[in-house]
C-alpha beads as a LAMMPS data file, in Angstrom:
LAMMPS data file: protein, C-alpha beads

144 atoms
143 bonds

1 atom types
1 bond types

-500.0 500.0 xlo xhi
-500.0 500.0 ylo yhi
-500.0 500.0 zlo zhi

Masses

1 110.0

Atoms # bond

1 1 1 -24.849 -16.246 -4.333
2 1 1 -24.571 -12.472 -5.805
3 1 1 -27.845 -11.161 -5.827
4 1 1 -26.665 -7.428 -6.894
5 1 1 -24.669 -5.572 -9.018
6 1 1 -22.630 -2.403 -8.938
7 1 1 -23.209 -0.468 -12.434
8 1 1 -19.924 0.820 -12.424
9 1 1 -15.958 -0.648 -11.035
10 1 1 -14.649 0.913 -9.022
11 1 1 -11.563 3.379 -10.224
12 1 1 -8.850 0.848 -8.128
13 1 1 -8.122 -1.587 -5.616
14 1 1 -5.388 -0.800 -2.798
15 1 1 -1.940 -1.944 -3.523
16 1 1 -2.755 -2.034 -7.326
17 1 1 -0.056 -0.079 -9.846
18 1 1 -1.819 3.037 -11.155
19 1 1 0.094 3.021 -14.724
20 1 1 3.500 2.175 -16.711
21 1 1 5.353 4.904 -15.459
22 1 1 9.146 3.645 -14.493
23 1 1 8.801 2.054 -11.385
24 1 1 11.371 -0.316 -9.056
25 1 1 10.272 -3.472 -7.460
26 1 1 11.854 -5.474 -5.160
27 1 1 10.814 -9.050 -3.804
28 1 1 11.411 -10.608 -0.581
29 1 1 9.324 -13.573 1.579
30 1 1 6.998 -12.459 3.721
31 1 1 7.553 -12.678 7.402
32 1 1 3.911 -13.140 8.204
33 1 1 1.266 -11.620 7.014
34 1 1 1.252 -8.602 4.948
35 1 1 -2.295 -6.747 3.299
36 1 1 -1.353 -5.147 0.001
37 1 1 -1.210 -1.772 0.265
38 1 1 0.381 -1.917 3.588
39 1 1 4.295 -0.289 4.296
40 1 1 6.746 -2.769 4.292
41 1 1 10.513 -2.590 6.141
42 1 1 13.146 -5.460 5.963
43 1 1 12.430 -8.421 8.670
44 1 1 14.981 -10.806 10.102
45 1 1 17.193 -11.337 7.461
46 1 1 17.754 -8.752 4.108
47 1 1 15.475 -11.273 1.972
48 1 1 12.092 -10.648 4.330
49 1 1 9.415 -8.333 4.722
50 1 1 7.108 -7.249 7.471
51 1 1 4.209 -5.055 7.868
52 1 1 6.433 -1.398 8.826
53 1 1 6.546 -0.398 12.111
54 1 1 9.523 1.166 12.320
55 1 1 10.653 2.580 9.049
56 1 1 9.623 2.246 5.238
57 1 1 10.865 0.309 2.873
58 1 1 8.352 0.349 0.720
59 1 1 4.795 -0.617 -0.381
60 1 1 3.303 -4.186 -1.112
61 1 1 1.771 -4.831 -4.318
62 1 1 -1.585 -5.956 -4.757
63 1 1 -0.531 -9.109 -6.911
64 1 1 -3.665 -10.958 -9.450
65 1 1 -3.027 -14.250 -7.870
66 1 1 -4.114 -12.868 -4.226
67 1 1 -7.603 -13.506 -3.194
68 1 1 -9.618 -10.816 -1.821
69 1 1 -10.707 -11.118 1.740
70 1 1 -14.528 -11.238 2.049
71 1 1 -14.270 -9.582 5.597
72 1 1 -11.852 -6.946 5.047
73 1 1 -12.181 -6.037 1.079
74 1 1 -7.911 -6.712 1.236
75 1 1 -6.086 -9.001 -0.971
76 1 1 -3.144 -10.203 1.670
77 1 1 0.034 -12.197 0.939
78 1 1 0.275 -15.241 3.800
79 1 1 3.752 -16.106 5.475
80 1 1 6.732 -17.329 2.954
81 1 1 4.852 -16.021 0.322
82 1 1 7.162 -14.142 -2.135
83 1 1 6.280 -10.285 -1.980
84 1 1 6.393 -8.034 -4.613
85 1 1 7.509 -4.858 -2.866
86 1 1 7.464 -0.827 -4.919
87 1 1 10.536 1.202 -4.071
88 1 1 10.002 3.571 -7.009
89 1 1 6.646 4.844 -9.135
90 1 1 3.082 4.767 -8.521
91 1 1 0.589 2.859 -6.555
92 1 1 -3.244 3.070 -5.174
93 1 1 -3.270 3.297 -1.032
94 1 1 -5.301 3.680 1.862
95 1 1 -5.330 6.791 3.387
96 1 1 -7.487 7.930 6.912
97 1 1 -7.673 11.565 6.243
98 1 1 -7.367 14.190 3.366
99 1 1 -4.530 14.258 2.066
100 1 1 -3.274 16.790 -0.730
101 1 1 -1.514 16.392 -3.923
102 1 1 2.071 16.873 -3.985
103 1 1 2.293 16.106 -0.105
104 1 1 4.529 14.425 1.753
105 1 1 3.379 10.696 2.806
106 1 1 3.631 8.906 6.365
107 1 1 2.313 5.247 7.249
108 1 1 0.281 5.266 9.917
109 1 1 0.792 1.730 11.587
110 1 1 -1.882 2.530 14.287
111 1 1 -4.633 2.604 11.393
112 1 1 -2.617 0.524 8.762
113 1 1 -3.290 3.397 6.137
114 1 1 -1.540 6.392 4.605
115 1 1 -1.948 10.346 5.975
116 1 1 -0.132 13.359 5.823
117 1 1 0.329 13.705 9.257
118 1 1 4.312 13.509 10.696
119 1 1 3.307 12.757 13.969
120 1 1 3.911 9.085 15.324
121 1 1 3.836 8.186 11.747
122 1 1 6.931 7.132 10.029
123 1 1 7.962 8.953 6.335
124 1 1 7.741 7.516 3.078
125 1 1 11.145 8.576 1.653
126 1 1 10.310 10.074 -1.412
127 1 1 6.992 9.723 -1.146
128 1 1 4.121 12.483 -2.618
129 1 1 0.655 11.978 -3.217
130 1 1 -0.670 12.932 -6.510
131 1 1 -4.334 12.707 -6.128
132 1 1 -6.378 14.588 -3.378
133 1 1 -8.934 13.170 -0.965
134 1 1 -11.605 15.028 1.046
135 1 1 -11.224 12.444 3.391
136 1 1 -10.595 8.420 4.054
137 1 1 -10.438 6.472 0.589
138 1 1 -7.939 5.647 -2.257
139 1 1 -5.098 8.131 -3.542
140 1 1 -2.292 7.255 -5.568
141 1 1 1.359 7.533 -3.545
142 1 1 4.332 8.069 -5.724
143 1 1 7.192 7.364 -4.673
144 1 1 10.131 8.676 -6.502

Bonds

1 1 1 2
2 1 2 3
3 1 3 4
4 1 4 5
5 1 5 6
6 1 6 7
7 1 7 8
8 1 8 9
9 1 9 10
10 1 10 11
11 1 11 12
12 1 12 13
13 1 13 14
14 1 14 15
15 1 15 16
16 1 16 17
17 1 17 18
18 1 18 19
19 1 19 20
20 1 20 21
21 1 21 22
22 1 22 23
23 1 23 24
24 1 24 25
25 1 25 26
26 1 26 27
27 1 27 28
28 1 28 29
29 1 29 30
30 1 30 31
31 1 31 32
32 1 32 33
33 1 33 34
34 1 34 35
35 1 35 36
36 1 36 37
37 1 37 38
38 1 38 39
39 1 39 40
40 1 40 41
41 1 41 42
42 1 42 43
43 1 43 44
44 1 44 45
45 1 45 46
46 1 46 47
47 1 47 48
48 1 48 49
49 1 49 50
50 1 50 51
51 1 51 52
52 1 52 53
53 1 53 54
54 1 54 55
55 1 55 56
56 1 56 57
57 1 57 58
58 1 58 59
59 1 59 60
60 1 60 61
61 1 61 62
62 1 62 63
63 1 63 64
64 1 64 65
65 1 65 66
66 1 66 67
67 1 67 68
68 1 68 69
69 1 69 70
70 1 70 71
71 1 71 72
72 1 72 73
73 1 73 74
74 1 74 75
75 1 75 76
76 1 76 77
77 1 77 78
78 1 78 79
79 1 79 80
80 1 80 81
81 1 81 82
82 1 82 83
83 1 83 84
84 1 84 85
85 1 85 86
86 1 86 87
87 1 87 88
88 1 88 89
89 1 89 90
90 1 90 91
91 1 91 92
92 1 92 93
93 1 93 94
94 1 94 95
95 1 95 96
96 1 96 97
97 1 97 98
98 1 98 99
99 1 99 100
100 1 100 101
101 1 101 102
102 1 102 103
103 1 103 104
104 1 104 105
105 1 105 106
106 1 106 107
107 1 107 108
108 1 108 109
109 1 109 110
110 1 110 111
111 1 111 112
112 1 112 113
113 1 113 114
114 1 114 115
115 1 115 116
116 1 116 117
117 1 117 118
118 1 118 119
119 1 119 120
120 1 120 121
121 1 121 122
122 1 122 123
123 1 123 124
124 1 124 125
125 1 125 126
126 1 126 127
127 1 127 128
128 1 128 129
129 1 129 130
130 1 130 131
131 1 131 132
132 1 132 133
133 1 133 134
134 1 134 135
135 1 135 136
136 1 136 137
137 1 137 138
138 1 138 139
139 1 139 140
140 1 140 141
141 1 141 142
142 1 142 143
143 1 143 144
């Protein structure tokens, strides 16, 4: 039972679409599991998705239907589900570091979150982030 209460929401959730600016979204079955938020890159066959560890295809959508885990905080789409994948516009993800706006984004699939780091991370193509962070948290990637 819920026995407090925050005062405020908070601003977003990761994987959620920030606004209505044009965006491109693609949907393939997952090919396991796959936390929304997280970099996605083809899997087996052109009509799956995996986690990315090699290159980025793009970012999973935090969909309403999803539940929240109560360990993790992460709404996550289960294998064969149908994923709803953004190639183009903008999107609330995790990052591990500060990032600034208007730099270039890599997924991190050691930490399963966003940085601005090149190194042993793979690029977003296209991808900026338009909000800053001092640290860890929530900034919105767009990718263009």
């Amino acid at each position: 039972m819920q026995t407090t209460y925050n005062e405020k929401m908070d601003v977003a959730v990761v994987g959620q679409l920030v606004d209505c600016t044009n965006r491109r979204i693609d949907s393939k079955y997952a090919e396991g599991a796959i936390d929304a938020g997280d970099a996605v890159q083809i899997g087996t066959s052109d009509n799956q998705a995996v986690t990315a560890t090699t290159a980025v295809y793009g970012v999973a959508i935090q969909h309403p239907t999803l539940t929240m885990s109560s360990d993790t905080g992460l709404a996550a789409y289960a294998e064969f589900d149908g994923v709803s994948i953004l190639r183009a516009g903008r999107i609330w993800v995790q990052v591990d570091g500060a990032v600034a706006i208007d730099g270039q984004a890599y997924w991190d699939v050691a930490a399963q979150a966003y940085n601005s780091t090149l190194t042993a991370n793979f690029e977003v193509v296209g991808g900026r982030f338009i909000t800053s962070t001092a640290g860890a948290g929530l900034a919105i990637l767009e990718i263009s």
